[in-house]
LOFINU-132599 format. One record per atom (N, C-alpha, C, CB): x, y, z; residue in one letter. Coordinates in steps of 0.05 Angstrom, whole numbers, padded with zeros to 5 digits, always signed. Last residue first. Glycine has a CB too. Example, Ala and Ser with C-alpha at 12.3 -4.5 7.8 and 13.67 -1.06 7.14 Angstrom:
% residues 2
+00257-00045+00142S
+00273-00021+00143S
+00258+00001+00157S
+00282-00012+00114S
+00264-00114+00156A
+00246-00090+00156A
+00264-00066+00156A
+00226-00089+00181A
//
This chain:
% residues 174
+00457+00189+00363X
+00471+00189+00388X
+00477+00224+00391X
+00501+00168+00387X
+00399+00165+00337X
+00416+00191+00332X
+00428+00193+00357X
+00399+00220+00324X
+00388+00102+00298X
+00386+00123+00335X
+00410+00138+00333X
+00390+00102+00373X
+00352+00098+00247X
+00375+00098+00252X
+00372+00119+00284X
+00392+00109+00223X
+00281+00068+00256X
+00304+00097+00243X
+00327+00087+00263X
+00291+00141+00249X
+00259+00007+00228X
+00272+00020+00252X
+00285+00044+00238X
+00295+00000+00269X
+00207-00002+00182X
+00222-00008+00193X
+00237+00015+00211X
+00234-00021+00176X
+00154+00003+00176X
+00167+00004+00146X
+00193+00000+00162X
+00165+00036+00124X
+00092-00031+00193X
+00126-00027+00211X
+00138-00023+00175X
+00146-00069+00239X
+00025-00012+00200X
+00049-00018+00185X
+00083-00012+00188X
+00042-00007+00164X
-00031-00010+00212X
-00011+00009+00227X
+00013-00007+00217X
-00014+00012+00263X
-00093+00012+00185X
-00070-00006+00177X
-00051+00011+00203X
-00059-00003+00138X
-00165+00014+00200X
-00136+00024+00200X
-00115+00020+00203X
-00131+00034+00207X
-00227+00015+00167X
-00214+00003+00188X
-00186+00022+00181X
-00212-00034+00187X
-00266+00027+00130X
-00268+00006+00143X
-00246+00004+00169X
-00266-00015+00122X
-00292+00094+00107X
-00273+00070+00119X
-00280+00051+00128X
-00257+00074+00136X
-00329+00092+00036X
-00324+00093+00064X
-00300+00085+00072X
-00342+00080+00079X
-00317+00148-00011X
-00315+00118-00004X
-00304+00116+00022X
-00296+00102-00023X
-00330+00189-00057X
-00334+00186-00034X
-00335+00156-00022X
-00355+00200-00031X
-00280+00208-00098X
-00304+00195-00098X
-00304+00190-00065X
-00305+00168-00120X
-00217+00217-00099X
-00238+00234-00125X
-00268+00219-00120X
-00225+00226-00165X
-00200+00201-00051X
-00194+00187-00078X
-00209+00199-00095X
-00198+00159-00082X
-00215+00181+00002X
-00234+00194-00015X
-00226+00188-00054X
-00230+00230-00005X
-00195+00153+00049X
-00210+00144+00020X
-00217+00156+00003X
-00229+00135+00020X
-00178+00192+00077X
-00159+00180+00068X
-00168+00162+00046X
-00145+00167+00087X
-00198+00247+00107X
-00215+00221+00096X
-00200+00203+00076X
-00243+00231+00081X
-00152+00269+00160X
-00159+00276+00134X
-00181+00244+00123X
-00125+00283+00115X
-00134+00253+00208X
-00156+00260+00213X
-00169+00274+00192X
-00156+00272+00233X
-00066+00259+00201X
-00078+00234+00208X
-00119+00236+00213X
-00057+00224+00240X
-00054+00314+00153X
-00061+00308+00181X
-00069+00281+00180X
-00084+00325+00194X
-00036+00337+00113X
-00017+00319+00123X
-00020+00302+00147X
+00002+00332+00126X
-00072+00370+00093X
-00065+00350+00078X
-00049+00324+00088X
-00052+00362+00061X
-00068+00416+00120X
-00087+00401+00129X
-00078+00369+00114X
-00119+00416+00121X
+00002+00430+00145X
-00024+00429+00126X
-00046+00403+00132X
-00013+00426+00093X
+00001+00445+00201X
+00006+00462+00190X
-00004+00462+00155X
+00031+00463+00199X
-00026+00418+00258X
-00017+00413+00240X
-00011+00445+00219X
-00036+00390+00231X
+00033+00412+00319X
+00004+00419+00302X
+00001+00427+00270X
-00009+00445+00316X
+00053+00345+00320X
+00061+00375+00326X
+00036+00391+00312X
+00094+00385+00311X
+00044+00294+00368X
+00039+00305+00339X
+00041+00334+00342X
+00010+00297+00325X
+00059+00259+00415X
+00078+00273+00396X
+00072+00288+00376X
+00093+00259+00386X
+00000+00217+00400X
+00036+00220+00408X
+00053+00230+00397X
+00050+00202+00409X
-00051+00213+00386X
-00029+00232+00364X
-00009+00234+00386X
-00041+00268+00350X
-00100+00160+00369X
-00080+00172+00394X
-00062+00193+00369X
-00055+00140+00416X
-00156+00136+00381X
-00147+00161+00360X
-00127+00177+00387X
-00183+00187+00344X
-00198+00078+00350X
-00181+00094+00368X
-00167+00123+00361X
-00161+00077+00373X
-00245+00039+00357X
-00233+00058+00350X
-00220+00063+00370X
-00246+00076+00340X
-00266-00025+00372X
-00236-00017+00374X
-00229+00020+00364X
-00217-00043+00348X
-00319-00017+00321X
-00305-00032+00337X
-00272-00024+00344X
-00309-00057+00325X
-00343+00004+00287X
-00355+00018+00314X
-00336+00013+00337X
-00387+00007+00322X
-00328+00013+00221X
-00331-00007+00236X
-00338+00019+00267X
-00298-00031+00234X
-00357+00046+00160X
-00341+00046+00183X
-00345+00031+00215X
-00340+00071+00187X
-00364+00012+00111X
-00380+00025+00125X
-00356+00021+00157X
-00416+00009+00124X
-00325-00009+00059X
-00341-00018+00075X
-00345+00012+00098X
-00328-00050+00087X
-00281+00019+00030X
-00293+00001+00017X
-00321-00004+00031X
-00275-00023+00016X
-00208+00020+00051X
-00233+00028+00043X
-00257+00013+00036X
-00229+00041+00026X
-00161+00021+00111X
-00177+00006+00094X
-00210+00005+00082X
-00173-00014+00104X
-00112+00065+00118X
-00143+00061+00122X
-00154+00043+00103X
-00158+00088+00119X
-00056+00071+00136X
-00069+00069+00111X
-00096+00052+00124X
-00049+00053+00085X
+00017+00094+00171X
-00016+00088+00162X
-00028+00087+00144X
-00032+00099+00168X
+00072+00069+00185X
+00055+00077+00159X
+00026+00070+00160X
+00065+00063+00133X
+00126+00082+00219X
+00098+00062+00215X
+00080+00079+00197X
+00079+00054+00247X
+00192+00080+00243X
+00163+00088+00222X
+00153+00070+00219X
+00164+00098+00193X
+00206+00065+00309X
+00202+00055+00281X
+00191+00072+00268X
+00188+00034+00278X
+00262+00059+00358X
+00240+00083+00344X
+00237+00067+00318X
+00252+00121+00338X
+00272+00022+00416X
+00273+00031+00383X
+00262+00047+00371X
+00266+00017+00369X
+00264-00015+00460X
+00260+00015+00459X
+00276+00024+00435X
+00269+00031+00486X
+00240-00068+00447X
+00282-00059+00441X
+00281-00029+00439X
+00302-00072+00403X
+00202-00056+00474X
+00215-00079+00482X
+00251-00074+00475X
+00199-00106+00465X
+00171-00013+00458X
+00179-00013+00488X
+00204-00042+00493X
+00146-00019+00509X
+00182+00027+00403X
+00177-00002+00420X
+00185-00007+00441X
+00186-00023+00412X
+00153+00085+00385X
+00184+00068+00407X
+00177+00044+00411X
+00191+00079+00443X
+00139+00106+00324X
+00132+00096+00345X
+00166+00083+00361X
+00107+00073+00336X
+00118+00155+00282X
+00148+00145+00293X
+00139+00143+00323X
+00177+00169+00286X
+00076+00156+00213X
+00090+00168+00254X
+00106+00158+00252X
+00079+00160+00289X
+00048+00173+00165X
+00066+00161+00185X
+00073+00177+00208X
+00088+00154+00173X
-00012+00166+00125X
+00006+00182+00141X
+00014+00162+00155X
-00005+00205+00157X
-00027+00144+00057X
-00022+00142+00077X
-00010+00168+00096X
-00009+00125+00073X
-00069+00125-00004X
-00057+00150+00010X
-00051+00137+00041X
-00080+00179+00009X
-00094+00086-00026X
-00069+00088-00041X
-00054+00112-00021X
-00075+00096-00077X
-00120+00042+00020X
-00125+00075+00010X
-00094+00068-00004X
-00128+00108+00042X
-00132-00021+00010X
-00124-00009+00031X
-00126+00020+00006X
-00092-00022+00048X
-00204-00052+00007X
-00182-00045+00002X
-00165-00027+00011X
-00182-00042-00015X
-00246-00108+00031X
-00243-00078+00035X
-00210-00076+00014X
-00240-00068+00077X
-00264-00158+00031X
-00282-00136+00020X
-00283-00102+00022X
-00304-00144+00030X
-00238-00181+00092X
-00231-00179+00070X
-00260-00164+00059X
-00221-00206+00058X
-00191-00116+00123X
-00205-00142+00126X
-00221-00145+00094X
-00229-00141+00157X
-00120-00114+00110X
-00149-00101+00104X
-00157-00131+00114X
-00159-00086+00067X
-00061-00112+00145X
-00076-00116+00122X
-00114-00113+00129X
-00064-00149+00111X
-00022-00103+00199X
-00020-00103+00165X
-00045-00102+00147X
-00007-00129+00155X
-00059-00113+00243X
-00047-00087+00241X
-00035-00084+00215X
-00029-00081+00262X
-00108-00159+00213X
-00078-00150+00229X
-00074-00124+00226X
-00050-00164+00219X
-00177-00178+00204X
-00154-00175+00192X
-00126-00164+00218X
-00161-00152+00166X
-00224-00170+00225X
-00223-00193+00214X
-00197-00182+00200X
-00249-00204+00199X
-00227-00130+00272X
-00242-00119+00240X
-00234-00149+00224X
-00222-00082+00220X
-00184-00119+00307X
-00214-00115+00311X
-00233-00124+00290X
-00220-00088+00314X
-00140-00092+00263X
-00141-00117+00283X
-00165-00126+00294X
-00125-00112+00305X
-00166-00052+00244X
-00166-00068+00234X
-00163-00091+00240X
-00158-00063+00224X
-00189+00004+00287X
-00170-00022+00277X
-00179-00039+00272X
-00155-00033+00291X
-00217+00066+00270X
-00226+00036+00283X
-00199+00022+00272X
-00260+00018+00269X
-00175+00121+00282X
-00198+00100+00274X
-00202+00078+00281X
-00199+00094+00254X
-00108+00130+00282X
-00132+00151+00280X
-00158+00133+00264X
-00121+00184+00258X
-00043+00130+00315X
-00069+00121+00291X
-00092+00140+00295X
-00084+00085+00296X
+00003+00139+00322X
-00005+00161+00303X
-00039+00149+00297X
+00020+00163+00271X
+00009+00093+00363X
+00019+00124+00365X
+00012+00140+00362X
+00033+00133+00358X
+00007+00039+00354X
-00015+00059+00342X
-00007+00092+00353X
-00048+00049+00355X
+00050+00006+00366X
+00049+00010+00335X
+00033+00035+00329X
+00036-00015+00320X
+00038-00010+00412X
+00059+00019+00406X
+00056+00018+00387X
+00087+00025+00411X
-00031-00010+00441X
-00008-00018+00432X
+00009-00001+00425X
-00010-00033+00416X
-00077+00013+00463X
-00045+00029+00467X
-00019+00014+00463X
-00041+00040+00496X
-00119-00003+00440X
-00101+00023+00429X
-00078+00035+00434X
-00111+00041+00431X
-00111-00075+00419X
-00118-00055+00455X
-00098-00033+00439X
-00101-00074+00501X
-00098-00112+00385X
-00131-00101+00390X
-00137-00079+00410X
-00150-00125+00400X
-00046-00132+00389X
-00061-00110+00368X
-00086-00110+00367X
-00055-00113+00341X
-00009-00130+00450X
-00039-00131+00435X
-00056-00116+00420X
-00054-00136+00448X
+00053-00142+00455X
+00031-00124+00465X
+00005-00145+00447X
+00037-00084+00453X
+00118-00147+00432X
+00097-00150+00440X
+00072-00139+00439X
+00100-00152+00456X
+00182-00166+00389X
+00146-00137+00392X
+00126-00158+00409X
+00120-00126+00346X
+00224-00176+00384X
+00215-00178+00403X
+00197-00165+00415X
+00226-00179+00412X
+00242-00154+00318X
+00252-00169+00340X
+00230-00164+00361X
+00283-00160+00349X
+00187-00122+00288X
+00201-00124+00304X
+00211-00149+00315X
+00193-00111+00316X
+00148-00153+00232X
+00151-00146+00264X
+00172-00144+00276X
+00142-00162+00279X
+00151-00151+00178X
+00148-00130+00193X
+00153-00126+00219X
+00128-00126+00191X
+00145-00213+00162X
+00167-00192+00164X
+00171-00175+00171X
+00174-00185+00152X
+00099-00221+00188X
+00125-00241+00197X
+00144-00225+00196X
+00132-00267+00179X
+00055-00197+00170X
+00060-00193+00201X
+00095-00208+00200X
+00031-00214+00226X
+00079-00160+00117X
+00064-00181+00128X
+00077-00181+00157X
+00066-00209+00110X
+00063-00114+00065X
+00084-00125+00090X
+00063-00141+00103X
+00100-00100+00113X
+00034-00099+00013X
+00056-00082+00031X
+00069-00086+00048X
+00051-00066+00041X
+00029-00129-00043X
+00026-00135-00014X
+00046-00116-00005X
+00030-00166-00004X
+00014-00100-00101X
+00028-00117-00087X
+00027-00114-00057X
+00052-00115-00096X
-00012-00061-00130X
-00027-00086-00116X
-00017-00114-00099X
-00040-00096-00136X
+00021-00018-00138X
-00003-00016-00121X
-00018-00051-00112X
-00026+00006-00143X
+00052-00040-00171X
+00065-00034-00150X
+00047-00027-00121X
+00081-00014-00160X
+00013-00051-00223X
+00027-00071-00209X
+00040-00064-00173X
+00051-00076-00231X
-00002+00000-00252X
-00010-00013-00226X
+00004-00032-00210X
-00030-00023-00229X
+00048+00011-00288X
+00041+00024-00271X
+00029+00019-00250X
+00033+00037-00280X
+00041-00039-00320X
+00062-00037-00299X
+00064-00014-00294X
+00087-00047-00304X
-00011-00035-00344X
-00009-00055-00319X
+00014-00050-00299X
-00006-00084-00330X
+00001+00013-00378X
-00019+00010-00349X
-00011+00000-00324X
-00042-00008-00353X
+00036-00014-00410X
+00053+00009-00395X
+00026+00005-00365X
+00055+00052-00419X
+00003-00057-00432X
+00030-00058-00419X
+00041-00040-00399X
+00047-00057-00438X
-00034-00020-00453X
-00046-00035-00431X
-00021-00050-00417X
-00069-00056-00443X
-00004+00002-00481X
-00021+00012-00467X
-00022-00001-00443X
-00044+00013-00479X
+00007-00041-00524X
+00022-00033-00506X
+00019-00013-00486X
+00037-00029-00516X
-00048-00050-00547X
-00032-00066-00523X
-00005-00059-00511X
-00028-00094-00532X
-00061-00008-00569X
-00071-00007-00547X
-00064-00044-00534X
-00104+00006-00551X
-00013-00014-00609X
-00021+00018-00592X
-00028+00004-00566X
-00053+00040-00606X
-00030-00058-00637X
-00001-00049-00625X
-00004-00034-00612X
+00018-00040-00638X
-00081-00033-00657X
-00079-00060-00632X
-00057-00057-00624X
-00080-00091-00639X
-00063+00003-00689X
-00074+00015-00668X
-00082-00011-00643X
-00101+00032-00680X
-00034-00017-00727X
-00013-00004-00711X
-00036+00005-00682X
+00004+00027-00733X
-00042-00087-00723X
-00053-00061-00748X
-00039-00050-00706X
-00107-00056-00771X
-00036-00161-00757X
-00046-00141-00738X
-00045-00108-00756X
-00023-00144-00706X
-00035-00188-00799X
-00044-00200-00779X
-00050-00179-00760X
-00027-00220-00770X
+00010-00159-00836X
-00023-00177-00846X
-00040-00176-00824X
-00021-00213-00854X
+00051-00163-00806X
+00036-00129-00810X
+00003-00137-00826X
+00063-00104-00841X
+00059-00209-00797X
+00058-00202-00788X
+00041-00176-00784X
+00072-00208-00788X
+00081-00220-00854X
+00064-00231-00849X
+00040-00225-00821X
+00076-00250-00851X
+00121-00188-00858X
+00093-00178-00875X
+00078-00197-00870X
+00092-00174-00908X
+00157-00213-00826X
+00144-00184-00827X
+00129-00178-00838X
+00154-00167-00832X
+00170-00268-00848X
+00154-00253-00827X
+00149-00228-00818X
+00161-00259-00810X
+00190-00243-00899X
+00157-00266-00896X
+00149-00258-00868X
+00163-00310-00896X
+00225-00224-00885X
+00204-00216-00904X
+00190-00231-00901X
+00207-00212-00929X
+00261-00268-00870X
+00247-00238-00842X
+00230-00231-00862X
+00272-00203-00827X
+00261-00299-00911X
+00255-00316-00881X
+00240-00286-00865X
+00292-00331-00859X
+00288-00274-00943X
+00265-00285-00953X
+00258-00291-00925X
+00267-00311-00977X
+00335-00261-00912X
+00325-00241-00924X
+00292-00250-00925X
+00340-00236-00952X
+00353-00323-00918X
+00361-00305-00880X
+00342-00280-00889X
+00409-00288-00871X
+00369-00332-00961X
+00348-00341-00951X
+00335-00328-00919X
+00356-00369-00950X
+00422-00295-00973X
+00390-00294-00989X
+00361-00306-00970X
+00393-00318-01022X
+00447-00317-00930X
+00439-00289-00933X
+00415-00285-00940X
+00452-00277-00949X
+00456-00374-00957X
+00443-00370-00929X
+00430-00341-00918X
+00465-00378-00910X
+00490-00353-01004X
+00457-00363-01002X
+00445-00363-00979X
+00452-00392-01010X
+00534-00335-00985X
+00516-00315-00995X
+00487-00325-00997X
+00525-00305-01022X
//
C-alpha cells in the first residue's frame, strides 16, 4: 500500500507541476502546429526519382519532345532547365496540382501513367518547350486540361518548367 501512496505523491507532483509550467493555449498551439506539420509533410516529400521511376529499359532523350514520357506535356522541360523529367530546377517548386496521361514505351511497349506538374517560382524558361496531347480527347472541363496555369494556387506565380513523372505501368487489358 505504501508504494501506492508514493506512486500518488509522484503523478501529483508531476501534474501540477506541469500545469505550473505551461497553459492550455501553448498546448493548443503546439498541437496545431503538430496536426499542420503532418498535414504538410506529404507535400514536401520527394515524388520519385529518376532511379526508381524508370522503366525497365527506358530509353530516348529527356531533352528532345518526343521522348515518350511527354505524350501529355505541355511547356518548357525541365530536363532543359537544370533538373530531370522528375524534379524542379533549383529555386523553383513543383505545383501542388497535376495532370496525367498514359504514355507507351516503345521499349517494353507498356502503357504508363505519368503525372504532370509544372515547376513554379521562376519566369518561364524559352528553352525545350513543348506541347504534345497524344490521344487527348476534347476537353470537357476546363479544369482538367494540360493548358490550365497549374501555379496559380490563389496567387499569380510563374512557370518554370515541366515535370513528366512515371507513377508506374497500367495493368494490359487483354
Amino acid at each position: 500500500m505504501n508504494s501506492n501512496r508514493s506512486l500518488d505523491i509522484w503523478t501529483d507532483r508531476l501534474v501540477r507541476g506541469l500545469a505550473r509550467r505551461s497553459s492550455r493555449r501553448a498546448f493548443i498551439a503546439r498541437l496545431g502546429t503538430w496536426i499542420a506539420g503532418a498535414a504538410v509533410a506529404p507535400v514536401l516529400l520527394p515524388v520519385g526519382s529518376d532511379a526508381s521511376d524508370a522503366p525497365p529499359g527506358e530509353s530516348g532523350d529527356p531533352k528532345d519532345c518526343s521522348y515518350w514520357r511527354y505524350c501529355g506535356i505541355n511547356g518548357p522541360l525541365c530536363a532543359c532547365n537544370g533538373a530531370s523529367p522528375n524534379t524542379c530546377p533549383p529555386g523553383t517548386q513543383m505545383s501542388s496540382m497535376a495532370w496525367i496521361g498514359t504514355c507507351r514505351n516503345p521499349v517494353d511497349d507498356r502503357n504508363y501513367l505519368i503525372s504532370y506538374r509544372d515547376c513554379c517560382g521562376k519566369s518561364m524558361s524559352t528553352r525545350c518547350v513543348c506541347s504534345r496531347n497524344d490521344g487527348v480527347m476534347p476537353v470537357y472541363r476546363v479544369g482538367k486540361a494540360s493548358n490550365v496555369h497549374w501555379c496559380q494556387n490563389g496567387e499569380s506565380v510563374p512557370i518554370a518548367c515541366s515535370t513528366a513523372i512515371v507513377l508506374g505501368p497500367l495493368d494490359d487489358a487483354k
